[in-house]
N, C-alpha and C positions, 0 to 999 in steps of 0.2 A: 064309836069314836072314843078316843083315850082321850083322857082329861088330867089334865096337870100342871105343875109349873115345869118350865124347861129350865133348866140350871144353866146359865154358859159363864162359862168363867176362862175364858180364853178370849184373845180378838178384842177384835171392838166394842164388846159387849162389856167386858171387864175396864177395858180403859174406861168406858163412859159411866160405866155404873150402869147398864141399863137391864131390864128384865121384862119375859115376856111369858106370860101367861097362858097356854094352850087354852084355847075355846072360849079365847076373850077379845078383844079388840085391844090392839096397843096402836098408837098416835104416837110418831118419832117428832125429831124435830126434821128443820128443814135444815140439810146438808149440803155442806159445798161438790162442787165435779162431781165424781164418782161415789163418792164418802155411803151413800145410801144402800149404791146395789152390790158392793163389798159390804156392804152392815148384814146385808136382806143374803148372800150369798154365804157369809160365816153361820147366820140362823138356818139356812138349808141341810149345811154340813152337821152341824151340833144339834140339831131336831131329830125326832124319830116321828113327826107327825107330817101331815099337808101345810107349807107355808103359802097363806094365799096375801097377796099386796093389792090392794085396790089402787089405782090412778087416779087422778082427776080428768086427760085424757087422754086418747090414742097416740100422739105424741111420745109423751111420758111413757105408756107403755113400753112402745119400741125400745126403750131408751132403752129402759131396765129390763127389759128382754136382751138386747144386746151385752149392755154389759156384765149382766148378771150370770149368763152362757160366758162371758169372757174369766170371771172368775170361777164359774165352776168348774174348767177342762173340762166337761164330757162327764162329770159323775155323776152330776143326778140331772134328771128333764128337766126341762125349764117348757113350761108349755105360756102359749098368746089365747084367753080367749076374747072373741070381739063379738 
């Protein structure tokens, strides 16, 4: 597994200032609508590693399963596990 920092300097990531660490654990805040799985969907695009999001529940996952396919058109998988 590749270990690093990921640089994103584009997106949402830059407007908020935030950064994420490969093979660490990052804790977002809590986002309005959609604001999340366009955040989690920009880090998919600009990543060269596995983005994994843990839920709190099945719910929630769907969610961001849906909309997170909804921003990615088709280019990278979005996989559900239950």
């Amino acid at each position: 597994m590749t270990t690093g920092t990921v640089t994103l300097d584009k997106g949402v990531f830059s407007r908020l200032g935030l950064q994420v660490e490969s093979g660490k654990m990052t804790v977002w805040p809590v986002w309005q609508g959609c604001s999340d799985s366009l955040a989690i969907a920009e880090l998919a695009q600009q990543s060269e590693t596995l983005c994994l999001v843990v839920t709190e529940d099945s719910p929630a996952a769907l969610r961001l399963e849906h909309e997170i396919r909804f921003f990615l058109a088709k280019e990278i998988p979005v996989l559900l596990l239950s």
